[in-house]
One Martini backbone bead per residue (centre of mass of N, CA, C, O) as a GRO file, in nm:
protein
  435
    1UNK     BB    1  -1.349  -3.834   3.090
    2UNK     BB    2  -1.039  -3.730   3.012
    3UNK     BB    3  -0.945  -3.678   2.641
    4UNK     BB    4  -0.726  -3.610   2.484
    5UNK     BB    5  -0.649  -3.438   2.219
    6UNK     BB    6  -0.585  -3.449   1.888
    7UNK     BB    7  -0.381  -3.372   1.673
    8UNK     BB    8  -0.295  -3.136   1.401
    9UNK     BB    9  -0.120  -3.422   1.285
   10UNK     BB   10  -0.258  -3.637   1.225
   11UNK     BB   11  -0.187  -3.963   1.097
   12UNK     BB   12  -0.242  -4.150   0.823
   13UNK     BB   13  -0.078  -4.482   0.791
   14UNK     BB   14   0.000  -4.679   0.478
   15UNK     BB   15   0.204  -4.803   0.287
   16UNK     BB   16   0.351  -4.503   0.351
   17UNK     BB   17   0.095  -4.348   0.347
   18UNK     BB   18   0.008  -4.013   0.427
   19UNK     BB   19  -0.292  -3.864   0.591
   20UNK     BB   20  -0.403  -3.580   0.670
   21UNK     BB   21  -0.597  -3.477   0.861
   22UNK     BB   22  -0.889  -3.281   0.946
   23UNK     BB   23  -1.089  -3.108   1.133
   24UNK     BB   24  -1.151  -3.266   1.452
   25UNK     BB   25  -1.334  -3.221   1.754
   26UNK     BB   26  -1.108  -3.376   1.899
   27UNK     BB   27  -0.846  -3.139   1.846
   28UNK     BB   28  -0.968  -2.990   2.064
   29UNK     BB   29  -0.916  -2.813   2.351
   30UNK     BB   30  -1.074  -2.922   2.654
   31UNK     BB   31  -1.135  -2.571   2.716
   32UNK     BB   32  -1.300  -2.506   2.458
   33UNK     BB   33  -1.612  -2.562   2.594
   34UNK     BB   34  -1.519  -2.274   2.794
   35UNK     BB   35  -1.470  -1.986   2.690
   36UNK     BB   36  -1.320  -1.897   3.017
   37UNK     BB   37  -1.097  -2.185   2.964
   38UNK     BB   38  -0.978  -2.100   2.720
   39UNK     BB   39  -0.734  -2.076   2.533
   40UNK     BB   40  -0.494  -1.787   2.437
   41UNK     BB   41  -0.317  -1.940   2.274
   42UNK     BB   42  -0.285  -1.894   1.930
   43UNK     BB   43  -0.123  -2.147   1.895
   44UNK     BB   44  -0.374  -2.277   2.041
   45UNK     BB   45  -0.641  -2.291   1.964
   46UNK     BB   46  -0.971  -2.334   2.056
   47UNK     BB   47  -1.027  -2.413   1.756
   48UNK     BB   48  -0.931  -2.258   1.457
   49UNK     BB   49  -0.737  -2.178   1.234
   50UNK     BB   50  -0.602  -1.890   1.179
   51UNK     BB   51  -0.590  -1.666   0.877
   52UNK     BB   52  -0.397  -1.505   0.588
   53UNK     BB   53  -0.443  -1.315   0.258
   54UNK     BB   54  -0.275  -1.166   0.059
   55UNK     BB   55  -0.383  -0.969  -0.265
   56UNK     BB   56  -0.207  -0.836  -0.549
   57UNK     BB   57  -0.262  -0.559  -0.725
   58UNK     BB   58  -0.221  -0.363  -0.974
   59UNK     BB   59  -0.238  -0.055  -1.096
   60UNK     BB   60  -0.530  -0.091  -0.980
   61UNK     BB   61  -0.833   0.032  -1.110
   62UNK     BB   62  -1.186   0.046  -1.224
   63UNK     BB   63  -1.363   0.283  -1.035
   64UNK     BB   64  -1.659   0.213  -1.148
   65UNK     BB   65  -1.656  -0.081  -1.149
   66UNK     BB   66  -1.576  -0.084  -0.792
   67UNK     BB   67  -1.776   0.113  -0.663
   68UNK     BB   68  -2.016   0.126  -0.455
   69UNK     BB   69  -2.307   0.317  -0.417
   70UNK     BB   70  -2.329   0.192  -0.129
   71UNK     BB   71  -2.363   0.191   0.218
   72UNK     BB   72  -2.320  -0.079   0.403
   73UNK     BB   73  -2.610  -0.319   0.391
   74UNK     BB   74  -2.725  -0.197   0.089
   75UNK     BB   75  -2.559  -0.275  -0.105
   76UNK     BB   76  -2.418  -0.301  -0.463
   77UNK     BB   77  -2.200  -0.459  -0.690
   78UNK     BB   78  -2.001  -0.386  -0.859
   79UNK     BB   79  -1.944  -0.512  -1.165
   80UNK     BB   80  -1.627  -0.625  -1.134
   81UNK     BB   81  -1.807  -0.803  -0.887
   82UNK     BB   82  -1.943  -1.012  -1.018
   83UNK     BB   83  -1.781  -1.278  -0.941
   84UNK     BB   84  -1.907  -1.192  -0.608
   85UNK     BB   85  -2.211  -1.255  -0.575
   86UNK     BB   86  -2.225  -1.546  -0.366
   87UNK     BB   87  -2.015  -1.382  -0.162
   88UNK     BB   88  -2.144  -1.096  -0.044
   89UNK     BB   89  -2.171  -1.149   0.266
   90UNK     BB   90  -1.828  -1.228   0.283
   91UNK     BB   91  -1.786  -0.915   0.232
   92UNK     BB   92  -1.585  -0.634   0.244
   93UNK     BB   93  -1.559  -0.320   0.181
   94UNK     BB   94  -1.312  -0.061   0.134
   95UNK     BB   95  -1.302   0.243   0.146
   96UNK     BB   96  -1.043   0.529   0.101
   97UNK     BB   97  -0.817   0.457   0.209
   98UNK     BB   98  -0.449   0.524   0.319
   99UNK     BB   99  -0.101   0.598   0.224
  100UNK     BB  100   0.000   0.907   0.296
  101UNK     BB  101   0.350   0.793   0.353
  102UNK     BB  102   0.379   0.662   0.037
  103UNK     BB  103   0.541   0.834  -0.200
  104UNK     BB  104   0.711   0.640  -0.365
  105UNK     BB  105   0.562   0.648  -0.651
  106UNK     BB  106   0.413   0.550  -0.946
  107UNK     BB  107   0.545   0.252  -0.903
  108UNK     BB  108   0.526   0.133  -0.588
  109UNK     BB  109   0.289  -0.011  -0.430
  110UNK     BB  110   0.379  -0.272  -0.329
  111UNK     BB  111   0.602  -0.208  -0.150
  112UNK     BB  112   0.340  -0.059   0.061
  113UNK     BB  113   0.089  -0.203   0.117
  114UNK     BB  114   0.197  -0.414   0.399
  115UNK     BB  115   0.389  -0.161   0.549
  116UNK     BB  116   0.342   0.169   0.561
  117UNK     BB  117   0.624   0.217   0.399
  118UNK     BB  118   0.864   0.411   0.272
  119UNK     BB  119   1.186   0.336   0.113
  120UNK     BB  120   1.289   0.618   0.024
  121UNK     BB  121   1.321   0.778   0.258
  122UNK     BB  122   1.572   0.979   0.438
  123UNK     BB  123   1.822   0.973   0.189
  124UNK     BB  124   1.932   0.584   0.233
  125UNK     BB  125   1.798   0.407   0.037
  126UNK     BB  126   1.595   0.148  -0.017
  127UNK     BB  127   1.414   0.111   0.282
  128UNK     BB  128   1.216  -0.104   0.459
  129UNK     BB  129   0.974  -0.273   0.622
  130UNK     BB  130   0.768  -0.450   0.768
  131UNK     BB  131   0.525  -0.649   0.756
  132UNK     BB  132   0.191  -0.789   0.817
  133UNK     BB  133   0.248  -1.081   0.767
  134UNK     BB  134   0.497  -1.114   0.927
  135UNK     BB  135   0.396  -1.006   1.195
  136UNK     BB  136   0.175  -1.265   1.206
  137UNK     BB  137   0.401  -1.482   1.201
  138UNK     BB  138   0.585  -1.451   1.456
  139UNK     BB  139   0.318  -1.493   1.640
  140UNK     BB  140   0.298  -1.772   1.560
  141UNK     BB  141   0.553  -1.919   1.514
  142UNK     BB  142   0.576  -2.277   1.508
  143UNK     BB  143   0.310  -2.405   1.420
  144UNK     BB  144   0.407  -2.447   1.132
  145UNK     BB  145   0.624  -2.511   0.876
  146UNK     BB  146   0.536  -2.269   0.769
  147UNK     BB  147   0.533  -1.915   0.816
  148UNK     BB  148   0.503  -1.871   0.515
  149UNK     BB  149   0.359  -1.779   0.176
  150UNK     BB  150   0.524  -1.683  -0.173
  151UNK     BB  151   0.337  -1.578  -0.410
  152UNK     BB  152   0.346  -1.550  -0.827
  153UNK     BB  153   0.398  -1.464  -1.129
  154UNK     BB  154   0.671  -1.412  -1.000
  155UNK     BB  155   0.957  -1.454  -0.963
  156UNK     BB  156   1.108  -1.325  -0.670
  157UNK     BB  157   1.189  -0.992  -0.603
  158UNK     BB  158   1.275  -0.803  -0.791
  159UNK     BB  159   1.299  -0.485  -0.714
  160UNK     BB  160   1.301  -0.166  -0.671
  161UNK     BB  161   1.009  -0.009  -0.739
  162UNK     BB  162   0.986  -0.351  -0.850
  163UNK     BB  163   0.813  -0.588  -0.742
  164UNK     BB  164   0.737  -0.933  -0.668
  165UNK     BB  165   0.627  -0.846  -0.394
  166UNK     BB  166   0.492  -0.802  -0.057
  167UNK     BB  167   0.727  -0.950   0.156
  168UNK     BB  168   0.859  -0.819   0.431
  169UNK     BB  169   1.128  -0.829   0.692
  170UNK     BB  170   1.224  -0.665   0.959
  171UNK     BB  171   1.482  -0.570   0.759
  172UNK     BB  172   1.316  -0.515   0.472
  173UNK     BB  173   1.346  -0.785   0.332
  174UNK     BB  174   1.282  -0.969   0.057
  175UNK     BB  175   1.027  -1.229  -0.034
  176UNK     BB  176   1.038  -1.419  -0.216
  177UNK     BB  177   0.874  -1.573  -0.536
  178UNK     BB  178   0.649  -1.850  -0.634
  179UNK     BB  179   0.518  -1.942  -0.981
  180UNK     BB  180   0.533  -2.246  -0.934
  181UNK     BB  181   0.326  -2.513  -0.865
  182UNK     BB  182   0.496  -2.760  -0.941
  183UNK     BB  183   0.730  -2.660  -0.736
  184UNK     BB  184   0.535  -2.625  -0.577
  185UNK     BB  185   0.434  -2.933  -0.478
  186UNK     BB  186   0.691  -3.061  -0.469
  187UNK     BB  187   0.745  -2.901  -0.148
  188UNK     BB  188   0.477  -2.995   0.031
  189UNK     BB  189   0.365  -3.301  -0.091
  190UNK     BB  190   0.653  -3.441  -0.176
  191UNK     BB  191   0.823  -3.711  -0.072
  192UNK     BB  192   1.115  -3.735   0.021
  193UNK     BB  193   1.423  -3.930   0.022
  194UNK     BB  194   1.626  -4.004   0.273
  195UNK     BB  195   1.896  -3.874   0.074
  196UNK     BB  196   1.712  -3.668   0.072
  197UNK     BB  197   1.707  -3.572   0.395
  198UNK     BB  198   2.022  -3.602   0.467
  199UNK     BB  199   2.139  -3.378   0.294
  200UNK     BB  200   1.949  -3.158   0.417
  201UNK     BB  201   2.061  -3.199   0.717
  202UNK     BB  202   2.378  -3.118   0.654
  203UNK     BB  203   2.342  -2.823   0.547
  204UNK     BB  204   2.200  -2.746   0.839
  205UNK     BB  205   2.461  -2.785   1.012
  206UNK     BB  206   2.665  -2.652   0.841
  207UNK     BB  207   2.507  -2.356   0.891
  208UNK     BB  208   2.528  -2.332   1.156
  209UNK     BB  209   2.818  -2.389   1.223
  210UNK     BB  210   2.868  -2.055   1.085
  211UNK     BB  211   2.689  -1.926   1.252
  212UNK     BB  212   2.821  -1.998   1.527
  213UNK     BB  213   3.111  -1.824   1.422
  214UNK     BB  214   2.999  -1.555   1.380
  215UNK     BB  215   2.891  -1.515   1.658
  216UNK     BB  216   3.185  -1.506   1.778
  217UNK     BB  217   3.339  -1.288   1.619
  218UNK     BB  218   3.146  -1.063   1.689
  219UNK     BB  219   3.166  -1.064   1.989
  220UNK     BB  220   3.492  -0.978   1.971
  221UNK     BB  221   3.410  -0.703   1.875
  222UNK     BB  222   3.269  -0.544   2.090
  223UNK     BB  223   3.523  -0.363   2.197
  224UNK     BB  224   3.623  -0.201   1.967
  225UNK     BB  225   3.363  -0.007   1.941
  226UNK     BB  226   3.143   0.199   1.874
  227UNK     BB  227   2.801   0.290   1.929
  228UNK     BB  228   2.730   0.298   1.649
  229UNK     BB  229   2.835   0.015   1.564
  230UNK     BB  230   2.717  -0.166   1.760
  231UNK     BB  231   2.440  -0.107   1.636
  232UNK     BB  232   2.509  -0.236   1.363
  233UNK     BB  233   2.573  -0.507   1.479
  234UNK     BB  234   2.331  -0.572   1.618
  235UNK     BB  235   2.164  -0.600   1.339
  236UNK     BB  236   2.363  -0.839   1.266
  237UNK     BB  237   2.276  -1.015   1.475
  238UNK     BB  238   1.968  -1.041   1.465
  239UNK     BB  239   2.030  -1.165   1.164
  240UNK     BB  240   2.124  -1.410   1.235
  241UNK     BB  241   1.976  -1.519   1.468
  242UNK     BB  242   1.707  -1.586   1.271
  243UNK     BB  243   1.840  -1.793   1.072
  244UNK     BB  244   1.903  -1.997   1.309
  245UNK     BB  245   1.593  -2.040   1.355
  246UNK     BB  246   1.522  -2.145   1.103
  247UNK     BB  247   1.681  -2.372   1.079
  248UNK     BB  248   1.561  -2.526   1.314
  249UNK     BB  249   1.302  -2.541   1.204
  250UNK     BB  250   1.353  -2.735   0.968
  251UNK     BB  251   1.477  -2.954   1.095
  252UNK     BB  252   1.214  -2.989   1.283
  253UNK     BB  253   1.043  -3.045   0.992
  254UNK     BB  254   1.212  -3.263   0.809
  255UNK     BB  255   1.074  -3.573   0.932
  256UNK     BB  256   0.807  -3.454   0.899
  257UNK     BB  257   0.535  -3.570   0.746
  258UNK     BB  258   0.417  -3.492   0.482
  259UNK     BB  259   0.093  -3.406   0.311
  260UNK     BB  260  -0.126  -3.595   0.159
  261UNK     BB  261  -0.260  -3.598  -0.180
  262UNK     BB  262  -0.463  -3.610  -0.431
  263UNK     BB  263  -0.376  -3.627  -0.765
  264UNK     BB  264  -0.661  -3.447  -0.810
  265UNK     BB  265  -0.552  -3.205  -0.690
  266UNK     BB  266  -0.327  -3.134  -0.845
  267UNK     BB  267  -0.249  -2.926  -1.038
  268UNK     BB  268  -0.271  -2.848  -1.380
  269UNK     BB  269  -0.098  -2.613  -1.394
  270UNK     BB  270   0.236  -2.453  -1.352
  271UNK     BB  271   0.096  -2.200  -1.390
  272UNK     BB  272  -0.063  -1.933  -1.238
  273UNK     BB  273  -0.340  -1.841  -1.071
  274UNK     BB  274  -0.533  -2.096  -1.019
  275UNK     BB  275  -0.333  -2.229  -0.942
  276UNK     BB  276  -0.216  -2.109  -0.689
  277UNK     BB  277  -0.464  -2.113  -0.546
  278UNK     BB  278  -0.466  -2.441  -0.517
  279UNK     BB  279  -0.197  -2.410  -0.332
  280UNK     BB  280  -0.344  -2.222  -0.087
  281UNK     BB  281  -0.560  -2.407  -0.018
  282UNK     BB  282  -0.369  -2.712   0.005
  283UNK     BB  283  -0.187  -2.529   0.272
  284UNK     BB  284  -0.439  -2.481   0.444
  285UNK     BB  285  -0.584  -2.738   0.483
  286UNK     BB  286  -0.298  -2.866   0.611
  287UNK     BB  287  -0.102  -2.660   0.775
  288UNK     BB  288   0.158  -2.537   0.664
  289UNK     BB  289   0.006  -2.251   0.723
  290UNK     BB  290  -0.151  -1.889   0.748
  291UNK     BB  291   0.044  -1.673   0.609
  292UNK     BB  292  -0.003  -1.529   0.278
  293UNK     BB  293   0.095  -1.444  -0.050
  294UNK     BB  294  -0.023  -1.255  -0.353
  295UNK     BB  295   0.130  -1.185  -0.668
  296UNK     BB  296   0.008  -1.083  -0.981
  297UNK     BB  297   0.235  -0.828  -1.044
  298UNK     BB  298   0.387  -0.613  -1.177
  299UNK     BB  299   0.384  -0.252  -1.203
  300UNK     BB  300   0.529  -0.297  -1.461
  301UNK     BB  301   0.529  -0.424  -1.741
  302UNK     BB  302   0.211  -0.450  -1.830
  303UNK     BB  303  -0.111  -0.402  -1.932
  304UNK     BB  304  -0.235  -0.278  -1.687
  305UNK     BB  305  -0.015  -0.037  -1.704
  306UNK     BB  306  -0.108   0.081  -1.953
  307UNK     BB  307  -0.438   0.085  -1.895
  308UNK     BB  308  -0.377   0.285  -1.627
  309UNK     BB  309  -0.316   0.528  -1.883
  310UNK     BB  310  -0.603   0.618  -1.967
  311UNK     BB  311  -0.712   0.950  -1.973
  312UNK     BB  312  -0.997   0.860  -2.021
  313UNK     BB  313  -1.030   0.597  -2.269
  314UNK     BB  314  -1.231   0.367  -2.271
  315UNK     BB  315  -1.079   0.159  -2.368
  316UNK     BB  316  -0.896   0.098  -2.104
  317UNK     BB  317  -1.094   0.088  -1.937
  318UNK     BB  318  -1.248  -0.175  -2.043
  319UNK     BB  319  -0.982  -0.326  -2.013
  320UNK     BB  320  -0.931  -0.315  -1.694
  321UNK     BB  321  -1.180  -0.421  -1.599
  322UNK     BB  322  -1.143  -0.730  -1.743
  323UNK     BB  323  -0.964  -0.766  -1.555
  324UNK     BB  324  -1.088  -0.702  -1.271
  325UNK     BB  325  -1.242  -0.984  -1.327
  326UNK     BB  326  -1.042  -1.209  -1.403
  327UNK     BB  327  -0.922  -1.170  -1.118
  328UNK     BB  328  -1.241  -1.234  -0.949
  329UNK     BB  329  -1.267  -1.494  -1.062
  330UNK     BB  330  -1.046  -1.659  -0.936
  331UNK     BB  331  -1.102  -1.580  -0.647
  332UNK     BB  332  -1.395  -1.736  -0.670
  333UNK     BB  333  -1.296  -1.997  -0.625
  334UNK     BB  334  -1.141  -2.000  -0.385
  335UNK     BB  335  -1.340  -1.930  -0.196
  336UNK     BB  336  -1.542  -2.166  -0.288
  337UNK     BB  337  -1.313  -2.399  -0.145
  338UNK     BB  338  -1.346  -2.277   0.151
  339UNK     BB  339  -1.685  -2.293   0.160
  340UNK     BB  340  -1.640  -2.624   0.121
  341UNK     BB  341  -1.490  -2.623   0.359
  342UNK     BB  342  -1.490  -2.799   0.658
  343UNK     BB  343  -1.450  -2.656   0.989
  344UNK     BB  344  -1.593  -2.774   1.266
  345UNK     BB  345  -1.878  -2.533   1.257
  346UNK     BB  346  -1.781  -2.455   0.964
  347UNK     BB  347  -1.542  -2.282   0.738
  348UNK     BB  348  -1.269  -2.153   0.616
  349UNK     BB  349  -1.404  -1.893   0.578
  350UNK     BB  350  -1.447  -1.810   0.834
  351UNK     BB  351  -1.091  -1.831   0.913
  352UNK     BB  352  -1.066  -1.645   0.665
  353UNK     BB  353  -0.854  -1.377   0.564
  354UNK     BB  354  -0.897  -1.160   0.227
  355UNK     BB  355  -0.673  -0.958   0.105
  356UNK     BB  356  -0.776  -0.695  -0.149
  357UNK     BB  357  -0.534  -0.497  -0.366
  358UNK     BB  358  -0.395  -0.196  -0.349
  359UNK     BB  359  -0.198   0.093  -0.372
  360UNK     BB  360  -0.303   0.218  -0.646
  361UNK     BB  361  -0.462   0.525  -0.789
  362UNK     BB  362  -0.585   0.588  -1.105
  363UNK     BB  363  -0.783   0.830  -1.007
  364UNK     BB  364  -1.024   1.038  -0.898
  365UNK     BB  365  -1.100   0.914  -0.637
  366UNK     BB  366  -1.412   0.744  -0.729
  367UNK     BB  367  -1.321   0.827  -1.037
  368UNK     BB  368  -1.124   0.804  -1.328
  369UNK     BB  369  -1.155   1.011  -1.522
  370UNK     BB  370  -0.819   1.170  -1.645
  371UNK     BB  371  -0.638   1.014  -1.547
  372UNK     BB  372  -0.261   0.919  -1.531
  373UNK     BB  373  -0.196   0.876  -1.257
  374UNK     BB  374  -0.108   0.825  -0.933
  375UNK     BB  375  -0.210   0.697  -0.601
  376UNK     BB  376  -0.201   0.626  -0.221
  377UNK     BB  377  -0.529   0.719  -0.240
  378UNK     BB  378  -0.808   0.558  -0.228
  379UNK     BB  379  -0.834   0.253  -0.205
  380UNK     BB  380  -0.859  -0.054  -0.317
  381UNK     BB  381  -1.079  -0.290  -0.135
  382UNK     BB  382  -1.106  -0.606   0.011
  383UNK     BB  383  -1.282  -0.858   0.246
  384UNK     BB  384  -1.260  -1.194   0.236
  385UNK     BB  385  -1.429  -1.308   0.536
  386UNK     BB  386  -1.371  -1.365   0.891
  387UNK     BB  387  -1.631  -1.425   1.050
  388UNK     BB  388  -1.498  -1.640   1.259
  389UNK     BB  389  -1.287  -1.351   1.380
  390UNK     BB  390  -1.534  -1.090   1.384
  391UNK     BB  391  -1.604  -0.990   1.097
  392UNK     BB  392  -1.832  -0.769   0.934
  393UNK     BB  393  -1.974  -0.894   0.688
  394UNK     BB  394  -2.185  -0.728   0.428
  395UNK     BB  395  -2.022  -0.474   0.362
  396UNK     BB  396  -1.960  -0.071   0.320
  397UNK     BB  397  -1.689   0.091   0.382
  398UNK     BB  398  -1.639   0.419   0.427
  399UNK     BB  399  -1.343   0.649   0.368
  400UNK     BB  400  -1.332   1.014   0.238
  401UNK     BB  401  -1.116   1.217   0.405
  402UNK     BB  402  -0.785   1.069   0.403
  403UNK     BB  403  -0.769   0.984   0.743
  404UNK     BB  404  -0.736   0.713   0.679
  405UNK     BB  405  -0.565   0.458   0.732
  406UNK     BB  406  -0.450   0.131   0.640
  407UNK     BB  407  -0.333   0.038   0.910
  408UNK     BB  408  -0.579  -0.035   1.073
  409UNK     BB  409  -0.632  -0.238   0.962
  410UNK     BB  410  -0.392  -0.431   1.094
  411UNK     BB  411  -0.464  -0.370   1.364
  412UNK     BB  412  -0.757  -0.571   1.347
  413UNK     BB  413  -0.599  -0.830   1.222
  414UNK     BB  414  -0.489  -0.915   1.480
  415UNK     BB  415  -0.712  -0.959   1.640
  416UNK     BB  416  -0.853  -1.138   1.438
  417UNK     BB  417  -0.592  -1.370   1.507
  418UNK     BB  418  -0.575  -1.320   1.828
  419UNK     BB  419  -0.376  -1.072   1.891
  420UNK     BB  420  -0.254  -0.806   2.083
  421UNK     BB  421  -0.278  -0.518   1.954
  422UNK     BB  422  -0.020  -0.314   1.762
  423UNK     BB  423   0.123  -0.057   1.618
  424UNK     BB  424   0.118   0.036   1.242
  425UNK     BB  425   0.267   0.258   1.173
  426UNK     BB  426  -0.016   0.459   1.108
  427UNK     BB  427  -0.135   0.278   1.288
  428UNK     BB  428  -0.342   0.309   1.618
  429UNK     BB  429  -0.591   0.166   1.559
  430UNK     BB  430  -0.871   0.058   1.473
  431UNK     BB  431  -1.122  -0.007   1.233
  432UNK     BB  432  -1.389   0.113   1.208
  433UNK     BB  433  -1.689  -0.114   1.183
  434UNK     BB  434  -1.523  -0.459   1.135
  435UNK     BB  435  -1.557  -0.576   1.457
   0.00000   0.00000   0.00000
């Protein structure tokens, strides 16, 4: 007898309290037992929602203390990853990556860690494109409450070539950053009382019913104009039109109970690594999410800015090394977090990829040298995770002559998400060797 399986959302209900269960083998969907017959569709998984976070460091790394001397699987940890020497099999270094048509600027690897795009080009003022993480959101549909959740040390969007974020949308518009744990903590698992679940419901109908006129008159507009407006107009019809998708997804997500946690899940501190960490933790285990960033920090005005021109200074350098330890120190945490979450046959970080790196180095080639600016080619990144979503972790990718995009990564990246790979920016195919 074929027994539906129970929702990814079921809920233990008592005395009002609401209590998400874990992922258990009942939750699989009932074709999921043979592998022929298993759902194609990513929103309903075979198995377990496939995650990915990506956290961006500023201002690159110190390039001796990062990179491993041996390529493959014989590889070993170079000091700088000593915080993540547990981890060491479910690691993937990735040396070389280029972001080769992203000159933005010395301080601007942010805009386009996960764009693979100048948003100066063109002579048109500071425009972006969407990002990798939104277009893995986009795919995901409504499968989750939120589509994306985007964290870093600083609130906000910061400005144009000193982002805050690294999360840009179709319109290459920045998805803000929120800083503070306490206040995602209590936006994500603290129920609302019926009358803020009302207030905020009539927000939500008071703005759709603006959307809705505006699309009304934009239509009627439509017969005054040249082809070059109409163009322009669709562009903004495009983009009311998702605005109110995202209200409708709002509301109906509205009166359906957050998931409960323990008091003492809940941060202990209110901003910080540690805490954001700790919420996005909470976020993917509880399925409010499946993509997020984390930034870091901005690209200028910062310790690590100061200590990235380093001019081959030893102080400099030592100091900025410390600093990418108590930062993978932080990550070393997380994923401890994940693989001792387990999840149907596995572990969280098993269908969990973390991609940790910048966009900018700040040496010559893979050695810190006197080097004083910054460049956009052979980039420090790391992925940890993955293992089951096919991710060959355990190794050292070297890609030394400059001619791999790091969009490639991007492109297999979708692969391993469930989705059919389409070409990202300069990534054109997958990435040799990760899958």
């Amino acid at each position: 007898m074929n027994v539906p399986p129970l929702s990814r959302r079921t809920l233990l209900q008592a005395a009002g309290v609401s209590l998400a269960l874990p992922f258990l083998d009942a939750m699989r969907p009932l074709a999921a037992a043979d592998p022929k017959t298993a759902a194609a569709d990513p929103q309903t998984p075979a198995t377990t929602p496939a995650r990915a976070l990506f956290v961006y460091v500023s201002n690159g790394v110190t390039n001796e203390g990062w990179y491993p001397k041996a390529t493959g699987r014989d590889f070993q940890l170079a000091p700088s990853m000593s915080p993540l020497a547990d981890f060491r099999d479910q690691l993937t270094v990735i040396s070389g990556l280029s972001h080769y048509k992203c000159d933005t600027g010395a301080h601007t690897g942010g805009d386009c860690w996960l764009t693979g795009q100048n948003p100066n080009a063109g002579g048109r003022g500071y425009q972006n494109g969407i990002s990798i993480d939104q277009l893995l959101a986009d795919k995901l549909g409504e499968a989750t409450r939120l589509p994306s959740l985007q964290v870093g040390r600083f609130s906000g969007a910061g400005s144009p070539n000193n982002t805050g974020t690294i999360a840009f949308d179709r319109r290459g518009t920045p998805l803000p950053c929120e800083s503070s744990a306490k206040e995602l903590f209590q936006r994500l698992f603290v129920t609302d009382s019926q009358d803020a679940i009302e207030r905020q419901e009539a927000r939500l109908i008071q703005r759709r019913s603006i959307m809705d006129e505006l699309l009304g008159q934009m239509k009627q507009l439509d017969g005054q104009l040249g082809v070059a407006d109409r163009a322009r107009l669709d562009d903004y019809l495009t983009a009311v039109r998702t605005a109110e998708k995202q209200l409708e997804r709002d509301r109906s997500w509205l009166r359906k109970p957050k998931p409960a946690v323990a008091k003492e899940d809940a941060p202990a501190e209110a901003t910080g690594m540690p805490a954001l960490y700790q919420i996005l933790f909470l976020a993917f285990r509880a399925d409010l999410t499946r993509i997020a960033t984390c930034n870091e920090g901005l690209e200028q005005d910062s310790p690590r800015h100061q200590y990235s021109h380093h001019g081959g200074r030893e102080e400099n350098l030592t100091l900025m090394a410390d600093l990418d330890r108590e930062s993978l120190g932080h990550l070393a945490v997380f994923l401890k977090s994940l693989q001792d979450a387990k999840e149907g046959d596995g572990t969280m970080l098993d269908r969990t990829m973390v991609l940790y790196g910048s966009s900018l180095n700040n040496g010559h080639d893979f050695i810190s040298g006197t080097s004083d600016t910054h460049s956009h080619t052979k980039l420090p990144l790391l992925l940890a995770g993955g293992r089951g979503l096919g991710i060959k972790t355990g190794q050292h990718l070297m890609f030394p002559d400059d001619a791999t995009p790091m969009s490639n990564l991007f492109v297999s990246m979708q692969s391993a998400m469930g989705f059919a790979p389409e070409p990202f920016k300069q990534g054109k195919a997958p990435l040799a060797g990760l899958m």
